[in-house]
VEXNU-259353 format. One line per field, with one value per residue (C-alpha): residue number from 1; residue in three letters; z, y, x. Coordinates in steps of 0.001 Angstrom, whole numbers, always signed. Example, Ala and Ser with C-alpha at 12.3 -4.5 7.8 and 13.67 -1.06 7.14 Angstrom:
// residues 2
seq <- (1; 2)
type <- (ALA; SER)
w <- (+7800; +7140)
v <- (-4500; -1060)
u <- (+12300; +13670)
This chain:
// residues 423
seq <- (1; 2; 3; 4; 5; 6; 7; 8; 9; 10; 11; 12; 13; 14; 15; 16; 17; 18; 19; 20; 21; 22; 23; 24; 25; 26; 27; 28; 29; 30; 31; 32; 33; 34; 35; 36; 37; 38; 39; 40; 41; 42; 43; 44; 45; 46; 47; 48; 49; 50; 51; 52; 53; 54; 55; 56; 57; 58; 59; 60; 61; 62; 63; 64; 65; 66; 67; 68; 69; 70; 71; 72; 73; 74; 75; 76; 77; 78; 79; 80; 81; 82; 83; 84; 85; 86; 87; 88; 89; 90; 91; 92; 93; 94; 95; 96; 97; 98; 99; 100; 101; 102; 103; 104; 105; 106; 107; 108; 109; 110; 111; 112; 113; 114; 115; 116; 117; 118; 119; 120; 121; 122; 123; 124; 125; 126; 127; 128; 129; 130; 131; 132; 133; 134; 135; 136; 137; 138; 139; 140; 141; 142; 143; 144; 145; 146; 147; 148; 149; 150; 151; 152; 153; 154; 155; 156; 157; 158; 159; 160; 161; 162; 163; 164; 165; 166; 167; 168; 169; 170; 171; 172; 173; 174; 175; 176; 177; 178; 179; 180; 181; 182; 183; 184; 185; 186; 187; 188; 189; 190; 191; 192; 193; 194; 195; 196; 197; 198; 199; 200; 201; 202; 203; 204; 205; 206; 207; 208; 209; 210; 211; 212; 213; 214; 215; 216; 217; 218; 219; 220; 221; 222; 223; 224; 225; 226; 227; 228; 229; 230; 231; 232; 233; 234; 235; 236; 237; 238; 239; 240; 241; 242; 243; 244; 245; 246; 247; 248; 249; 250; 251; 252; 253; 254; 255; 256; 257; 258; 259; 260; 261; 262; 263; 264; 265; 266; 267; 268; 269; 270; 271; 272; 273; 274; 275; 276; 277; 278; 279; 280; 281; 282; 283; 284; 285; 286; 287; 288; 289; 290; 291; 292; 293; 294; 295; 296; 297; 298; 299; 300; 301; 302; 303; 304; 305; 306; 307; 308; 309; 310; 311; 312; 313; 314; 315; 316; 317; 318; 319; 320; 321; 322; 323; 324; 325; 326; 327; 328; 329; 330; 331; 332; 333; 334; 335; 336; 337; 338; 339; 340; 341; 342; 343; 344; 345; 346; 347; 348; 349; 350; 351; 352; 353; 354; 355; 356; 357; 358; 359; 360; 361; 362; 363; 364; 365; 366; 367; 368; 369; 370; 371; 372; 373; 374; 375; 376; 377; 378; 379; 380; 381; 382; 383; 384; 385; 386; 387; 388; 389; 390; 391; 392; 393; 394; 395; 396; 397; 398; 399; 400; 401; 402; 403; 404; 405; 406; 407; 408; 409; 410; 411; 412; 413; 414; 415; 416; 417; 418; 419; 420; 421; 422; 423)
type <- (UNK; UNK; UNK; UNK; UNK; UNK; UNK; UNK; UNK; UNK; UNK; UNK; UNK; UNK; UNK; UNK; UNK; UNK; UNK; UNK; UNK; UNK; UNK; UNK; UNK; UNK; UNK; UNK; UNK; UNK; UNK; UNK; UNK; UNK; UNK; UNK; UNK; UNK; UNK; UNK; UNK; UNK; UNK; UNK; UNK; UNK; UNK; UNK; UNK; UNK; UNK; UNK; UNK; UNK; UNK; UNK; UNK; UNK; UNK; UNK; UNK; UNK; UNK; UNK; UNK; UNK; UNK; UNK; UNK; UNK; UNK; UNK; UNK; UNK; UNK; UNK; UNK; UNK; UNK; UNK; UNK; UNK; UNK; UNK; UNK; UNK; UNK; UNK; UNK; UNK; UNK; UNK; UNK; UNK; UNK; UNK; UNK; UNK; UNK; UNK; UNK; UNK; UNK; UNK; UNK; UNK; UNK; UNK; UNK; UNK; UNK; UNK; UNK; UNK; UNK; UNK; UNK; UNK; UNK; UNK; UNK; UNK; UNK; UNK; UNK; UNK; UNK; UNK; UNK; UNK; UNK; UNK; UNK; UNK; UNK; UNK; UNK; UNK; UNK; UNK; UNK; UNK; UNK; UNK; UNK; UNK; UNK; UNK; UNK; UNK; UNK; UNK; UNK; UNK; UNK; UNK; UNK; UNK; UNK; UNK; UNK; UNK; UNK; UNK; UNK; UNK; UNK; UNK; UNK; UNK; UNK; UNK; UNK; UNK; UNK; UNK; UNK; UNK; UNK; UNK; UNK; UNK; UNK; UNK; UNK; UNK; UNK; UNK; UNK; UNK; UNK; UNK; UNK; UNK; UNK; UNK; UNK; UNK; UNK; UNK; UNK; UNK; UNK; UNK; UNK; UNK; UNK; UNK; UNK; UNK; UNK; UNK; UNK; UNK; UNK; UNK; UNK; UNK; UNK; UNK; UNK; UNK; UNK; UNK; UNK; UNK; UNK; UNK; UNK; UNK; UNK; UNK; UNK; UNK; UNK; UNK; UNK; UNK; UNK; UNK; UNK; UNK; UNK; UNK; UNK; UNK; UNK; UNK; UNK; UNK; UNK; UNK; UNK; UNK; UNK; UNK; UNK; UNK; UNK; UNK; UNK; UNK; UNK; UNK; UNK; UNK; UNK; UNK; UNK; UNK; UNK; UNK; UNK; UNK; UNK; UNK; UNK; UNK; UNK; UNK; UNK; UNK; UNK; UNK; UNK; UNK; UNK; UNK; UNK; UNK; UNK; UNK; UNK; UNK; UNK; UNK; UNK; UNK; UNK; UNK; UNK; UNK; UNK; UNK; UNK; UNK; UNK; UNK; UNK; UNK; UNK; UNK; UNK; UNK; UNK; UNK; UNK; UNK; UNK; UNK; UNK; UNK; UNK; UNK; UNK; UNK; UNK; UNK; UNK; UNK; UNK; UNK; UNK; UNK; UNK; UNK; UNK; UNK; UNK; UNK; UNK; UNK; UNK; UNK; UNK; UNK; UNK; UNK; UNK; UNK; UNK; UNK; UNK; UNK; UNK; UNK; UNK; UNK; UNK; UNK; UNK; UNK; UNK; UNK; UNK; UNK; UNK; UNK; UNK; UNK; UNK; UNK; UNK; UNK; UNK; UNK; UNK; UNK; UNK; UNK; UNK; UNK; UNK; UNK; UNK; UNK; UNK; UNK; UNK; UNK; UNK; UNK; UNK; UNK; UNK; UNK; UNK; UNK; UNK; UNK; UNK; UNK; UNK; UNK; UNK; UNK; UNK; UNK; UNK; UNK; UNK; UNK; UNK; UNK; UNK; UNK; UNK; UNK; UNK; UNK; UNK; UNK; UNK)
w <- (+300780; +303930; +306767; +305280; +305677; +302826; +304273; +302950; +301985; +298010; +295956; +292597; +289072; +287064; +283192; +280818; +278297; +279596; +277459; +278931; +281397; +279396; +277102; +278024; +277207; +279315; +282539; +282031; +282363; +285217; +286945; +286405; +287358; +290613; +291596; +291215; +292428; +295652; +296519; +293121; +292534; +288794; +286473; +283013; +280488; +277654; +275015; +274166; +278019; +278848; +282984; +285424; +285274; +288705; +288944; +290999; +289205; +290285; +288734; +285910; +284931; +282060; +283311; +282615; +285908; +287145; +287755; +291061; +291873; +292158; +294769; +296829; +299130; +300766; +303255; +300481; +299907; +303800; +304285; +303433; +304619; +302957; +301891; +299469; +298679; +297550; +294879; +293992; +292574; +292516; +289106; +287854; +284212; +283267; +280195; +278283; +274643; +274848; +275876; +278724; +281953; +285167; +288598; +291561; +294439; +297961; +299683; +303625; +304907; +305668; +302204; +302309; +299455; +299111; +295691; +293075; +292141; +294282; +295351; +291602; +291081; +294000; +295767; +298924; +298992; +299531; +297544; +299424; +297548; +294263; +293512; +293515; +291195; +289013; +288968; +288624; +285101; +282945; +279987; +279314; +280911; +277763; +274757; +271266; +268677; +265447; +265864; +264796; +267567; +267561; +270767; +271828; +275383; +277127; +277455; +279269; +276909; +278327; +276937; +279005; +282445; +282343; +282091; +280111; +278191; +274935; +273024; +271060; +269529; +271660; +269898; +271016; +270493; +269192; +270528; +268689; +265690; +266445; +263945; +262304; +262578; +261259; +260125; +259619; +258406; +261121; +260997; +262224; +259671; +259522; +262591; +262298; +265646; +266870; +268353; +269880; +268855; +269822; +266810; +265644; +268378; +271791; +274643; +276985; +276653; +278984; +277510; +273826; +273355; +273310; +271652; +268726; +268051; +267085; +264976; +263022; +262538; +259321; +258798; +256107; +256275; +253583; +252032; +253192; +255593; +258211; +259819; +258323; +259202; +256756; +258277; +256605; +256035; +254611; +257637; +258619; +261725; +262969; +265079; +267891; +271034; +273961; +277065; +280065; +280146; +283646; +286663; +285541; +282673; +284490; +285459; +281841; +279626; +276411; +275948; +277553; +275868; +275035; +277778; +280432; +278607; +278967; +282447; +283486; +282279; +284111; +287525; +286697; +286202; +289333; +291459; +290354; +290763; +294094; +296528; +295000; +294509; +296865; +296804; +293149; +292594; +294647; +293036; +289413; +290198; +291988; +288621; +286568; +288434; +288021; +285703; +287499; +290906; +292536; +296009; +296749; +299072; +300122; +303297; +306303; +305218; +301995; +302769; +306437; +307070; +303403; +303907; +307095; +306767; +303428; +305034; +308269; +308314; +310036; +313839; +313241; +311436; +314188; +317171; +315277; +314790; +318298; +319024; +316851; +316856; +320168; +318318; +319450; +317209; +317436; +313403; +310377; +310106; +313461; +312435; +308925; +310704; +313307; +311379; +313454; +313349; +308894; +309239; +310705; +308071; +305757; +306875; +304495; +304220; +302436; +300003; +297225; +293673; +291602; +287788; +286798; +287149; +286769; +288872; +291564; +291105; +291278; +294458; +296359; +295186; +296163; +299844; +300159; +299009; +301436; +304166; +303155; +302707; +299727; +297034; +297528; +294827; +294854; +294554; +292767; +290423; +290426; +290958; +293980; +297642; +298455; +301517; +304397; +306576; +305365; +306039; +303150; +300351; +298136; +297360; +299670; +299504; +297286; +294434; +294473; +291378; +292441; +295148; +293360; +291457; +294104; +295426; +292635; +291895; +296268; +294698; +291568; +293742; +296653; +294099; +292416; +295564; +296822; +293215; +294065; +297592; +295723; +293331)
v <- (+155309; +153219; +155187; +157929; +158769; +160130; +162997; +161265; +157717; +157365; +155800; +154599; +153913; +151968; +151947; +149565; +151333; +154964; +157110; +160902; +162585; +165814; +165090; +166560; +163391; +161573; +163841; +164055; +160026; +160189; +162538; +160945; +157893; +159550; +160914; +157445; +154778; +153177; +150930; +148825; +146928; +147696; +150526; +150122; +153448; +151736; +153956; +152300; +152598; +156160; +155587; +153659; +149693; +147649; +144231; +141715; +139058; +136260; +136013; +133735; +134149; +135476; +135498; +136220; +138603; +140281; +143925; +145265; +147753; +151579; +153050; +151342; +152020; +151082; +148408; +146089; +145506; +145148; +142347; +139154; +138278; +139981; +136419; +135847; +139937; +138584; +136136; +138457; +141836; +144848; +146619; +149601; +150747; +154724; +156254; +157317; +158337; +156136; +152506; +151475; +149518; +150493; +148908; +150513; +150223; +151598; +152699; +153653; +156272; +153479; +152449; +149179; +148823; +146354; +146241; +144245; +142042; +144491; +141036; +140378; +144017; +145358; +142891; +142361; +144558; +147553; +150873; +150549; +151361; +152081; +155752; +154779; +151864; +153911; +156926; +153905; +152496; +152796; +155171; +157317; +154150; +153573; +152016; +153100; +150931; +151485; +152116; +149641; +147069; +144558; +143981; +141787; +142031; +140530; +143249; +143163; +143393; +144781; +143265; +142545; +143433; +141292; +141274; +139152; +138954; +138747; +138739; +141909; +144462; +146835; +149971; +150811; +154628; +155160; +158020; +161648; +161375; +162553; +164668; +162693; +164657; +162426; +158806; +156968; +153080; +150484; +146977; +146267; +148234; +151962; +153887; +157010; +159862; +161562; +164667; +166573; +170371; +172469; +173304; +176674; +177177; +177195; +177416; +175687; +172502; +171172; +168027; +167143; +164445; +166791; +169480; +167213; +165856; +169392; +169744; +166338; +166520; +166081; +164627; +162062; +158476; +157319; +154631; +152470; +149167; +151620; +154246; +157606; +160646; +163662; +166785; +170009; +171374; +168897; +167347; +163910; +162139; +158507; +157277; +155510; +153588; +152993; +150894; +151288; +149560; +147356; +147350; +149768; +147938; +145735; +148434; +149202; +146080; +147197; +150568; +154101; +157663; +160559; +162798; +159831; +159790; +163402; +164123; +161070; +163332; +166352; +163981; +163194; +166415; +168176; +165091; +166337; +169647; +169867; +169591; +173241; +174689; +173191; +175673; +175769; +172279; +171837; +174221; +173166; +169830; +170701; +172153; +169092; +166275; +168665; +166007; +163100; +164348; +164622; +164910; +162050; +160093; +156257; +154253; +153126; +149312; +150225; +152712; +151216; +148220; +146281; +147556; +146006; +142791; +141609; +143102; +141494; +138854; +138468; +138785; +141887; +143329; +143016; +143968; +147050; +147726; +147180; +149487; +152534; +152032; +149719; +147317; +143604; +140831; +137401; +136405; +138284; +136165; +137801; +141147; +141362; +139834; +142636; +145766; +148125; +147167; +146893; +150904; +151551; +150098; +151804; +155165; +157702; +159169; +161621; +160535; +161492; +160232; +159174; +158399; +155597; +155461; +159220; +159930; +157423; +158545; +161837; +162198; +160325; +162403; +165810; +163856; +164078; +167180; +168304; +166955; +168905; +165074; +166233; +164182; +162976; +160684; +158470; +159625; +156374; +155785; +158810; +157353; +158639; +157971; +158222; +156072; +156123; +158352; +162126; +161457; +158387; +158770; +155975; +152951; +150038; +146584; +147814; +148273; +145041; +146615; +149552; +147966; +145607; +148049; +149787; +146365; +146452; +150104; +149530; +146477; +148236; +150988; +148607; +146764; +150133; +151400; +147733; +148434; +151791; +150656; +147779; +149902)
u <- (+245923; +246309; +245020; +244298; +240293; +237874; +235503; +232526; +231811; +231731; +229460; +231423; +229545; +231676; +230511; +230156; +231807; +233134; +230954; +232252; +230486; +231291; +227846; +225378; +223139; +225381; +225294; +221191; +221229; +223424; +221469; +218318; +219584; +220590; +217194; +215709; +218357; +216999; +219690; +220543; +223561; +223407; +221906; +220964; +220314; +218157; +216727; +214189; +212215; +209765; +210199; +211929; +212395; +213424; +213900; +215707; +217711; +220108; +223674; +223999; +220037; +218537; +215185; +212496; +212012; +208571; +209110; +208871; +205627; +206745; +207348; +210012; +212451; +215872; +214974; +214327; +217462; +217847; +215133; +216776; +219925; +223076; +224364; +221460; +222041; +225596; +224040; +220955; +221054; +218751; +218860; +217214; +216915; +216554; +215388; +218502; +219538; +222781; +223131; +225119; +225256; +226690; +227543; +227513; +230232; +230323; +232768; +233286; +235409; +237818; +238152; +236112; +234379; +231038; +228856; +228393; +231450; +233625; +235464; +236497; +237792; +239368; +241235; +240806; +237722; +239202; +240588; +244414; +246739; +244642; +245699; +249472; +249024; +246402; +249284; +252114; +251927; +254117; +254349; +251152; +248864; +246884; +247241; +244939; +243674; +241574; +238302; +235611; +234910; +232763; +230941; +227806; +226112; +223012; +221131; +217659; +214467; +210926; +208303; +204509; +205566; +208828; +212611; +214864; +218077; +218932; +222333; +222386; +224607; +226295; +227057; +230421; +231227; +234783; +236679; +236550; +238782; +242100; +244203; +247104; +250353; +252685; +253663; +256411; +257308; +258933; +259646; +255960; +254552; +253609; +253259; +250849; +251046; +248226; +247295; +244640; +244522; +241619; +239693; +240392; +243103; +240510; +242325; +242353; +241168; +238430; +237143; +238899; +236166; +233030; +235856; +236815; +233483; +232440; +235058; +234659; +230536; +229869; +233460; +232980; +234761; +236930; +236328; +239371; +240064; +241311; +238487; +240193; +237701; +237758; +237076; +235564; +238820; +240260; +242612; +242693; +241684; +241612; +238350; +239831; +239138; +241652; +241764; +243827; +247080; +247623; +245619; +242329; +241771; +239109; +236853; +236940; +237072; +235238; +237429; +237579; +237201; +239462; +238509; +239469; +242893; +242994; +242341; +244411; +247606; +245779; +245958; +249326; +250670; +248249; +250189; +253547; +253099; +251394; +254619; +254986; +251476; +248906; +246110; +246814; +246286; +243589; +241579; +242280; +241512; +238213; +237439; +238757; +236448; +232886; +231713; +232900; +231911; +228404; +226772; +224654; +222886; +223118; +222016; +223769; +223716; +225279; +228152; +229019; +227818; +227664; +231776; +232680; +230999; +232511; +236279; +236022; +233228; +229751; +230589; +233582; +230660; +227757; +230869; +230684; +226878; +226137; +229319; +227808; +223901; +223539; +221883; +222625; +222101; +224069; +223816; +222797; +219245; +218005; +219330; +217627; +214541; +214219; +212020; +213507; +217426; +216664; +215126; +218262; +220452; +218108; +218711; +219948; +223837; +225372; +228033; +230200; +229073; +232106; +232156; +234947; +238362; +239038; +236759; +237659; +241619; +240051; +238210; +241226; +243873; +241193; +241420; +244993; +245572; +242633; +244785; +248131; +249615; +251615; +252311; +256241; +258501; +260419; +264112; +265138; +262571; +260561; +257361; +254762; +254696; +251372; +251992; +253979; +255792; +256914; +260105; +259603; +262299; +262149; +259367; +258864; +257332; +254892; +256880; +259658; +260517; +262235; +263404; +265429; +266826; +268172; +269461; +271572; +272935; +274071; +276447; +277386; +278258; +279368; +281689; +283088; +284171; +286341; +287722; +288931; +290191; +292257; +293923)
């Protein structure tokens, strides 16, 4: 992804626990949420709230926190200097039907990314080389386990105009039951497969989660140790969770759902197939990210400048606001104390709204295809070249593995051929 530009700057929402956007309860919540973020790091969706909640909050506190007077508007996250933004955050809490927490990350048309905790999930600040990776692990890229978990959170409590936390329950929603097709016994015990199939033969599928859900309401559970689902007709289903395998597994710690399994293969297979079809692809995967993909809006001093100062530091940073908006400032305290310079920063942007990891794989495989820079692989070990030149045939330093590899099939072959000479 090195040097290769977005077409708008992207603001990411990283869940919790990836609920799908495919419910509709979900997509309300994220469009509510859209209409009334002003510049929060983090957005909760409580149930249990009529309107929203804002508050600001330090990391590590549990309060309790006096909430901040409606209306209000970008440049208060601009006033105080972007150090003490670092240790503070500005959350928001929407009315919602589902619980869940969300942090929002910016990102610049250069792929600098500033937000809260960026630092601690996209080393060194910046999206890179993330689509490879993402496209990169091995076997399907995520692993499924039985269905319950058990999960606690601090989750903020309003009570008499204030904020705190309290350790609660987090209701965890398993994935839709999917159909068993088969089992068989191993040495580790027995292993069960599992399948989607649209109910009653639907084709095609668009999202299996909100599909299979249909088709197991009213499924009853068995009474067993193991979560078997019953449906109507009789079959047999498994309620499941999953997590990503390897490097996304930290934007989604407490488990992701079926659709994000599904529409990872749908990347996978639009990635393949584009050095053939790319209208086609583009176009199907347009239509595969609606969910995951909205126009927004942001501010300056989130998708531009928040960026550049955490990727190159305080006086890059100002080099480069005085460069694009002529305003001169020798530290960050005399630029956050001038009213006019913080309106600036303040001043609203376009961007791209992204939802999780599909949708951040999403958008920045849409961007290459958008600029014809075809999806190539690697002719040893098959995996994609998303960087480099076109004339690119197999993986560099950013895979040692397959590098090594063909180390050693040039002395096997190296070896064979002194063998042949000798003889």
């Amino acid at each position: 992804m090195k040097g290769c530009l977005l077409q708008r700057p992207l603001q990411l929402y990283l869940p919790e626990v990836s609920l799908s956007p495919n419910q509709p309860e979900i997509q309300l919540a994220l469009r509510r949420a859209a209409l009334l973020w002003r510049g929060e790091d983090i957005i909760w969706f409580l149930p249990d709230i009529l309107g929203p909640v804002r508050w600001l909050q330090r990391d590590g506190d549990t309060g309790p926190f006096d909430i901040l007077p409606e209306p209000i508007d970008f440049a208060l996250r601009w006033t105080a200097p972007i150090k003490e933004l670092l240790k503070h955050r500005l959350v928001l809490a929407v009315p919602s039907k589902t619980i869940n927490c969300v942090s929002v990350h910016h990102v610049s048309v250069q792929g600098e990314m500033f937000g809260c905790g960026t630092w601690t999930k996209f080393p060194p600040t910046n999206i890179g080389d993330f689509l490879t990776d993402f496209l990169w692990q091995e076997g399907d890229g995520i692993s499924f386990y039985p269905f319950p978990i058990a999960a606690k959170i601090n989750r903020p409590i309003i009570e008499r105009g204030k904020v705190h936390f309290e350790l609660r329950d987090f209701p965890i929603q398993p994935c839709s039951p999917m159909p068993i097709k088969g089992a068989k016994m191993s040495k580790e015990g027995v292993e069960i497969e599992m399948s989607f199939s649209a109910p009653n033969g639907l084709s095609p599928i668009i999202a299996p989660e909100v599909e299979n859900n249909h088709y197991y309401r009213g499924a009853t559970r068995l009474d067993t140790t193991f979560p078997y689902m019953k449906a109507g007709n009789g079959e047999l289903g498994i309620a499941t969770r999953a997590h990503w395998n390897g490097l996304a597994n930290v934007f989604a710690h407490n488990g992701i759902n079926l659709d994000d399994y599904y529409y990872y293969a749908q990347l996978r297979d639009i990635a393949a197939k584009s050095t053939k079809n790319l209208e086609g692809c583009e176009f199907r995967l347009e239509t595969l990210l609606t969910p995951y993909l909205a126009k927004s809006n942001s501010c300056i001093g989130d998708c531009w400048f928040g960026p550049l100062y955490v990727s190159k530091g305080e006086s890059a940073a100002l080099m480069d606001l005085e460069g694009a908006y002529n305003i001169e400032k020798s530290s960050l305290t005399s630029l956050f104390e001038d009213p006019e310079a913080v309106e600036e920063l303040s001043a609203s942007v376009p961007v791209d709204r992204v939802y999780g990891v599909i949708g951040l794989a999403g958008i920045l495989l849409l961007t290459h295809l958008k600029n014809a820079s075809l999806v190539r692989f690697c002719e040893n070990c098959q995996k994609p070249l998303i960087n480099g030149s076109a004339n690119k045939k197999n993986c560099g330093s950013e895979n040692p593995f397959c590098s090594k590899d063909r180390s050693k099939k040039y002395q096997r072959r190296s070896r064979a051929r002194k063998s042949m000479k000798s003889t």
